[in-house]
ZADO-1210 file (C-alpha; in nm, 4 decimals, padded with zeros to 6 digits):
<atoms>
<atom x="00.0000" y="00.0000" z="00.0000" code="UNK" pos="1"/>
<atom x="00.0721" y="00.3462" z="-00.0479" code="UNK" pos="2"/>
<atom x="00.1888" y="00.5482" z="00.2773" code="UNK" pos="3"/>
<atom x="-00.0368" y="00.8239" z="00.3875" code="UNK" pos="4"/>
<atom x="00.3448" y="01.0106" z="00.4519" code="UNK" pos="5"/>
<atom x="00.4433" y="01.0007" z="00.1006" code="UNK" pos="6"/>
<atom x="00.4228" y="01.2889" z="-00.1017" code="UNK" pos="7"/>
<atom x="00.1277" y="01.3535" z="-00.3297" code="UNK" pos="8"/>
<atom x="00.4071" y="01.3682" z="-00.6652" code="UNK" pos="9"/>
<atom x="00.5764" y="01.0490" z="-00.5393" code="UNK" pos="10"/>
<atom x="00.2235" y="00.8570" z="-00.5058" code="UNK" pos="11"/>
<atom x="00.1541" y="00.9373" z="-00.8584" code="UNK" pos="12"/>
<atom x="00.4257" y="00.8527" z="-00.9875" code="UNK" pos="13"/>
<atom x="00.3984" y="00.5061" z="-00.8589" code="UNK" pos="14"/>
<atom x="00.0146" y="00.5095" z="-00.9471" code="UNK" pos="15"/>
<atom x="00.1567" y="00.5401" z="-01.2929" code="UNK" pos="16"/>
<atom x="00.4136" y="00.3291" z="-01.3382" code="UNK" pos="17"/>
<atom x="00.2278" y="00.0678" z="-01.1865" code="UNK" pos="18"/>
<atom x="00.0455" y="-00.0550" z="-01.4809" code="UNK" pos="19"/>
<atom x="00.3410" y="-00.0240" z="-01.6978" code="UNK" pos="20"/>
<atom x="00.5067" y="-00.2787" z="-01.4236" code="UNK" pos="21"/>
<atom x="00.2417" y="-00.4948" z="-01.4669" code="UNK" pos="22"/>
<atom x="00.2556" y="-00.5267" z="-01.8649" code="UNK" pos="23"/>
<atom x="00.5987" y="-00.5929" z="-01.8446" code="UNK" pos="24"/>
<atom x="00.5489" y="-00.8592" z="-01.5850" code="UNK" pos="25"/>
<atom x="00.2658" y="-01.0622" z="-01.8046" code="UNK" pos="26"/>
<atom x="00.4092" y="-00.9822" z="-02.1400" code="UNK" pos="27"/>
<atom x="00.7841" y="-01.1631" z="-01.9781" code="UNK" pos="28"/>
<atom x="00.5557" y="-01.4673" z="-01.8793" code="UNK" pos="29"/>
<atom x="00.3964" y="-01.5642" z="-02.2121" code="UNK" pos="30"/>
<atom x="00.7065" y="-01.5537" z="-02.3904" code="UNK" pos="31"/>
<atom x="00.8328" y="-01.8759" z="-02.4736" code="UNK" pos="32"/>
<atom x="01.1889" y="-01.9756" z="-02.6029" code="UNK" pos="33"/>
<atom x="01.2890" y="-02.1639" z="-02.9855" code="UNK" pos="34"/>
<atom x="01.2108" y="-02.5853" z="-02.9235" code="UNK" pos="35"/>
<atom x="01.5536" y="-02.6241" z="-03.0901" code="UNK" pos="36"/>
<atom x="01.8189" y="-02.6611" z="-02.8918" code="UNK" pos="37"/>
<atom x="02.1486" y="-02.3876" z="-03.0793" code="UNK" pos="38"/>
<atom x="02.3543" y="-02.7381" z="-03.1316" code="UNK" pos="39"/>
<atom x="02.1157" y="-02.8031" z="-03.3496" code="UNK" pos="40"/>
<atom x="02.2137" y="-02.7612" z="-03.7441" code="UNK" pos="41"/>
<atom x="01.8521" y="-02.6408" z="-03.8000" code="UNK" pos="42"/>
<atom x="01.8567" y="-02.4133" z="-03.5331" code="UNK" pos="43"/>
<atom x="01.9683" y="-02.0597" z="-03.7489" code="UNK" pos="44"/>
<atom x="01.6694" y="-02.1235" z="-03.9520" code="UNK" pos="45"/>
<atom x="01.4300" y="-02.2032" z="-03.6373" code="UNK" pos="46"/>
<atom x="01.5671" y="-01.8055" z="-03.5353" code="UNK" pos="47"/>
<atom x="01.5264" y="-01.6321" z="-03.8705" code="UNK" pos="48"/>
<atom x="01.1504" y="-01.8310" z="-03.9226" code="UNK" pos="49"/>
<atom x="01.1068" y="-01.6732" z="-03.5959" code="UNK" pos="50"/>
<atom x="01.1601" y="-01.3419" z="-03.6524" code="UNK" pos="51"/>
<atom x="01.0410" y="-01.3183" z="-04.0097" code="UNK" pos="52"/>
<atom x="00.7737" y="-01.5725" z="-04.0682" code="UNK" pos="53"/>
<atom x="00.5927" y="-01.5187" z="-03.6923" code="UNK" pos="54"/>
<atom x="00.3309" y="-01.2884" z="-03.7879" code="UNK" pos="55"/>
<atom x="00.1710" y="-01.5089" z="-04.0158" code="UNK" pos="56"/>
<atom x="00.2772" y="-01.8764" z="-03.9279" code="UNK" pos="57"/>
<atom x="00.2672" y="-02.1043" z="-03.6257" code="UNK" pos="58"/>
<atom x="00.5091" y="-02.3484" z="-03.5299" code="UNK" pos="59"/>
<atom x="00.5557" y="-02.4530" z="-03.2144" code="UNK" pos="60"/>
<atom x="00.9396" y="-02.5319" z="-03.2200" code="UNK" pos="61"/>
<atom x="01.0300" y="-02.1645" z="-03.3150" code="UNK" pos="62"/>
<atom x="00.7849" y="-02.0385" z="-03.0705" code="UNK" pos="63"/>
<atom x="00.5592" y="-01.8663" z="-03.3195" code="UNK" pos="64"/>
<atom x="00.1945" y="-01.8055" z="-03.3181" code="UNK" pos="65"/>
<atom x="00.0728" y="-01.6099" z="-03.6123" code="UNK" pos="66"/>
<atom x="-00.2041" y="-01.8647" z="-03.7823" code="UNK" pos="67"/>
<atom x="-00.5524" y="-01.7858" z="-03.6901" code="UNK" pos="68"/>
<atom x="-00.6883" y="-02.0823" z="-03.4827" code="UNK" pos="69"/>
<atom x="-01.0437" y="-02.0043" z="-03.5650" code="UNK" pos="70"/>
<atom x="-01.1553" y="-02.0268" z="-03.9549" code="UNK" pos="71"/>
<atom x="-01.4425" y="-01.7874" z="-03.8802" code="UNK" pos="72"/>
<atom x="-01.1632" y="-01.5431" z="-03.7207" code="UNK" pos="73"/>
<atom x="-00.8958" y="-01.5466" z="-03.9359" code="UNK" pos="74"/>
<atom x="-00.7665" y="-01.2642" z="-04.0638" code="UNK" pos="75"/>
<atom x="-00.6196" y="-01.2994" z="-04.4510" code="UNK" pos="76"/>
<atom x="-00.2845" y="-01.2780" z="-04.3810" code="UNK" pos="77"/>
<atom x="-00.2841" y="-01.6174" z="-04.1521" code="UNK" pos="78"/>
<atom x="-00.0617" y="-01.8019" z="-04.2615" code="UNK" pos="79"/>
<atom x="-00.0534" y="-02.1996" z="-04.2507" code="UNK" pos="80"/>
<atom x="-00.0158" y="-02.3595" z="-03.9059" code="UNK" pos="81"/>
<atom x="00.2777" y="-02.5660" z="-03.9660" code="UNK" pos="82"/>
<atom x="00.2499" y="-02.7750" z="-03.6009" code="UNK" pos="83"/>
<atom x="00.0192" y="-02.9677" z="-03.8184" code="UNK" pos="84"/>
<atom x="00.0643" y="-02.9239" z="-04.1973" code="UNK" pos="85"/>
<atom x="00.3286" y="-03.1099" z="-04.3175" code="UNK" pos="86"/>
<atom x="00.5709" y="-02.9451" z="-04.5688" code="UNK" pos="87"/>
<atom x="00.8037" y="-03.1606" z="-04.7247" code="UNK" pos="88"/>
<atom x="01.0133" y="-03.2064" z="-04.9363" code="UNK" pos="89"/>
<atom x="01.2494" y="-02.9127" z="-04.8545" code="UNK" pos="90"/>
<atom x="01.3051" y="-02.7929" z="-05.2316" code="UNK" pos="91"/>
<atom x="00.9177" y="-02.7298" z="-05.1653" code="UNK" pos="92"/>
<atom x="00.9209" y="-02.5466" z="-04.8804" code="UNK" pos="93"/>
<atom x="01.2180" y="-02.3285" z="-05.0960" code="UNK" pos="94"/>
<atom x="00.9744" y="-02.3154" z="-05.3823" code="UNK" pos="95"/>
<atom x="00.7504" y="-02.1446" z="-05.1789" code="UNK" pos="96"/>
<atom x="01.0017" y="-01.8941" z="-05.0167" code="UNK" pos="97"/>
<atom x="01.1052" y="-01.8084" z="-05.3282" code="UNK" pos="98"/>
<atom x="00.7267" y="-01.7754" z="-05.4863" code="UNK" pos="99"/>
<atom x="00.5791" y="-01.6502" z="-05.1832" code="UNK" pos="100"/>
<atom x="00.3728" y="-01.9553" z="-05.1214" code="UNK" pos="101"/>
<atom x="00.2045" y="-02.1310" z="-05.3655" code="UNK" pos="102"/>
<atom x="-00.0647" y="-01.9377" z="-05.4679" code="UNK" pos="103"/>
<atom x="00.1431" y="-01.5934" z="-05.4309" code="UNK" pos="104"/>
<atom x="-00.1290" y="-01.3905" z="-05.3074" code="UNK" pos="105"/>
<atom x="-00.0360" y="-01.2922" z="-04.9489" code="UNK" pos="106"/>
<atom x="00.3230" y="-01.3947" z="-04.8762" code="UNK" pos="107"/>
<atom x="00.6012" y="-01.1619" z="-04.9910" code="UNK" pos="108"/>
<atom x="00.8535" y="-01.3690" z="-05.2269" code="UNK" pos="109"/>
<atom x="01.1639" y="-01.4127" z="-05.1165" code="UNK" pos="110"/>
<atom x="01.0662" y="-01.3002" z="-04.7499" code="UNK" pos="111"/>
<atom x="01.4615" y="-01.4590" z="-04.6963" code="UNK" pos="112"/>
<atom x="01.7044" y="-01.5125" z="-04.9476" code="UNK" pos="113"/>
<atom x="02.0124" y="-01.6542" z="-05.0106" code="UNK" pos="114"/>
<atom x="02.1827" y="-01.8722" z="-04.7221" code="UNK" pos="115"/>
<atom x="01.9167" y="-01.7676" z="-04.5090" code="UNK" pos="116"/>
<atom x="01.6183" y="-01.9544" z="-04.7116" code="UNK" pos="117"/>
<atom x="01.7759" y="-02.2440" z="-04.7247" code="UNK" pos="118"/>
<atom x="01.8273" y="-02.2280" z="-04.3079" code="UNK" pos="119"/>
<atom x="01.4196" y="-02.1539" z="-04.2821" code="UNK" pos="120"/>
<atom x="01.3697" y="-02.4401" z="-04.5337" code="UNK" pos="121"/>
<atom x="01.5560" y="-02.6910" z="-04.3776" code="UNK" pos="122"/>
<atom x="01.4406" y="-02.5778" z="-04.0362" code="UNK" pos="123"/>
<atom x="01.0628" y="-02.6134" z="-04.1917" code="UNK" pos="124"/>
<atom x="01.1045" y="-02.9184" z="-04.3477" code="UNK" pos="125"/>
<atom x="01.2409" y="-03.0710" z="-04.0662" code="UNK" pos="126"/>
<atom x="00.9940" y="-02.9589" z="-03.7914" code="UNK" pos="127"/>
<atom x="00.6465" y="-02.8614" z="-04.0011" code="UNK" pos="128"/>
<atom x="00.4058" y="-03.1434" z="-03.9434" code="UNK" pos="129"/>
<atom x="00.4724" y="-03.2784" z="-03.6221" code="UNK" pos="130"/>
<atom x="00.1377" y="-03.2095" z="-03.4555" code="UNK" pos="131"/>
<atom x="-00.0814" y="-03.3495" z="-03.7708" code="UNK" pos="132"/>
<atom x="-00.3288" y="-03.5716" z="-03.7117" code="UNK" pos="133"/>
<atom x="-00.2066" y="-03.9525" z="-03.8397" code="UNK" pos="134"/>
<atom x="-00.4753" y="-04.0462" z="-04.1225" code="UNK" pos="135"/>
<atom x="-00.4849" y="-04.4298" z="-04.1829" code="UNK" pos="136"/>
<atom x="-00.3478" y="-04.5269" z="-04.5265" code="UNK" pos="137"/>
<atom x="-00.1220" y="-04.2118" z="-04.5004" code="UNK" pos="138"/>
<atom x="00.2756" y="-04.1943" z="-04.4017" code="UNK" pos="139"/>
<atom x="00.3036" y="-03.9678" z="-04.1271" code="UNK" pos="140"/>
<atom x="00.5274" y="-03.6468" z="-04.2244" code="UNK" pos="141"/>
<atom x="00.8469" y="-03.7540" z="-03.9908" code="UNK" pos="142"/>
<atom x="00.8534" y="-04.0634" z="-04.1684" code="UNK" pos="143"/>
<atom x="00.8653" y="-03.8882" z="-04.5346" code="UNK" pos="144"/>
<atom x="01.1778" y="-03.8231" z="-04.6493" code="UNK" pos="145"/>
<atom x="01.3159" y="-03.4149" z="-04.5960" code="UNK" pos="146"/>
<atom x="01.5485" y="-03.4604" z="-04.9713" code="UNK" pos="147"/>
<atom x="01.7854" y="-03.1849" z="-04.9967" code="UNK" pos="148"/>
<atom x="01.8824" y="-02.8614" z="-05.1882" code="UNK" pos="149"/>
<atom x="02.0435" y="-02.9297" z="-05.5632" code="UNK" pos="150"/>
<atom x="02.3959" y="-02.7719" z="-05.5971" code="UNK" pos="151"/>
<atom x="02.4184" y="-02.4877" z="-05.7796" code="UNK" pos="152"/>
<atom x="02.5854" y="-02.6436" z="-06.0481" code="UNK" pos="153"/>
<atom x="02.3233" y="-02.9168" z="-06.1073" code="UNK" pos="154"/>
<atom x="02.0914" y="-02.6699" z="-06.2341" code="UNK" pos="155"/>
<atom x="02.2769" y="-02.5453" z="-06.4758" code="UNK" pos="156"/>
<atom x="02.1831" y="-02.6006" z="-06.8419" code="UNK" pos="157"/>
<atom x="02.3444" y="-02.9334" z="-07.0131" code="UNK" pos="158"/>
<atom x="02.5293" y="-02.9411" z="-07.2994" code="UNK" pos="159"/>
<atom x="02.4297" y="-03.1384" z="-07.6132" code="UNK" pos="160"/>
<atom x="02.6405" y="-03.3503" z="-07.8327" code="UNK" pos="161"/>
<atom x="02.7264" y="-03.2694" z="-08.1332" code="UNK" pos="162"/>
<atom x="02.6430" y="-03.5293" z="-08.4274" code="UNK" pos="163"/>
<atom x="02.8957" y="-03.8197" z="-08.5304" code="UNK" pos="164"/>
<atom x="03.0392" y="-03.8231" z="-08.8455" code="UNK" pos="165"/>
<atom x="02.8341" y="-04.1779" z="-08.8546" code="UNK" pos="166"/>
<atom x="02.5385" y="-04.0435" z="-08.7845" code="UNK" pos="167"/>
<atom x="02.2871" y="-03.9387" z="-09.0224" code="UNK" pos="168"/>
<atom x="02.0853" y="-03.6480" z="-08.9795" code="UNK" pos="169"/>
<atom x="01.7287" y="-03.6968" z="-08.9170" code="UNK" pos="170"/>
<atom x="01.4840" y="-03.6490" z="-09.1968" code="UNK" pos="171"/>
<atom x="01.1940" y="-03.3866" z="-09.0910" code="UNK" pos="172"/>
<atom x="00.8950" y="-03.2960" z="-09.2951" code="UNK" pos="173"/>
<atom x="00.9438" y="-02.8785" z="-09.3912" code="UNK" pos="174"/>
<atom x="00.6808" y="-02.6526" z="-09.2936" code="UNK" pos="175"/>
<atom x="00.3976" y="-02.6064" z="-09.5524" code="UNK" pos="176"/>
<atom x="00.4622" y="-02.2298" z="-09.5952" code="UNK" pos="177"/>
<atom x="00.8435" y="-02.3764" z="-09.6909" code="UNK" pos="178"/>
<atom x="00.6600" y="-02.6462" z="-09.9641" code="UNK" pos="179"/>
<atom x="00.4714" y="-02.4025" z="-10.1245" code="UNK" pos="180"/>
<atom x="00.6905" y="-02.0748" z="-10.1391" code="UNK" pos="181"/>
<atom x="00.4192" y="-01.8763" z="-10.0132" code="UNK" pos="182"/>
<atom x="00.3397" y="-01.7344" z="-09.6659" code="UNK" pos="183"/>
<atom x="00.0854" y="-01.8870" z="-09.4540" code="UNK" pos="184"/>
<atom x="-00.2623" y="-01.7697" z="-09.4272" code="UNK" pos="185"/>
<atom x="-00.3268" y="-01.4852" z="-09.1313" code="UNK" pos="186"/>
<atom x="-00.6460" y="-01.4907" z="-08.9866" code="UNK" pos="187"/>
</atoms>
């Protein structure tokens, strides 16, 4: 309690500061830590899907909460709850990084790029699905394979062979306009 003693300026001031106090003590209780312990190799992309992909997603093992857990509530920028969708393979979960998502409506492409995207996909990969409901007939999402990101240099563009002198070139049909000399009809 307040001392009758104290000064009328001092009492206010703790009058006001006491709900300030008290925001600071709730907000400190509800906040809860990454799942992923830092040994972890996924563990940089648990922190960066924390602080950029929050907002709008849930998952449990980076501590975020942004999907809406009410359909009738849900604001359009709710994101999937990933404690129970399942998002694998990881080249998918880059895909849609990349895209932003896969119908490109809401989420900003390339929310992380780089290094960093391929943290938050492996970190997704690895931990999306967890929570999601087993469905007979269906493998659960731990048990389907994560895959892994191409090298850059698999994606380049192949080279084609050249023909061998023993080869003989292939005999093709020439475009009518080419039979008859003149051009083709425009509609």
């Amino acid at each position: 309690m307040i001392s009758a003693r104290m000064s009328r300026p001092v009492r206010v001031l703790l009058i006001s500061l006491a709900p300030v106090v008290l925001a600071a003590v709730v907000t400190a209780c509800g906040t809860e830590k990454l799942k992923v312990a830092s040994s972890d190799p996924t563990h940089p992309g648990a922190v960066l899907f924390s602080q950029r992909c929050s907002g709008c997603h849930t998952l449990a093992y980076a501590a975020t909460h942004g999907s809406a857990s009410n359909v009738r509530t849900r604001e359009i920028t709710n994101g999937p709850n990933f404690n129970v969708r399942c998002e694998r393979p990881i080249t998918r979960v880059l895909y849609a990084i990349e895209n932003g998502g896969f119908s490109g409506a809401i989420m900003p492409q390339n929310v992380v790029v780089g290094q960093d995207a391929i943290e938050v996909a492996k970190f997704v990969a690895a931990y999306a699905g967890r929570q999601a409901a087993t469905q007979r007939g269906a493998t659960p999402c731990d048990k389907q394979p994560i895959g892994s990101i191409p090298s850059p240099g698999a994606t380049a563009t192949t080279t084609t062979k050249a023909p061998s002198a023993n080869t003989t070139p292939s005999k093709t049909k020439p475009a009518r306009s080419q039979v008859s000399g003149k051009n083709p009809k425009r509609p």
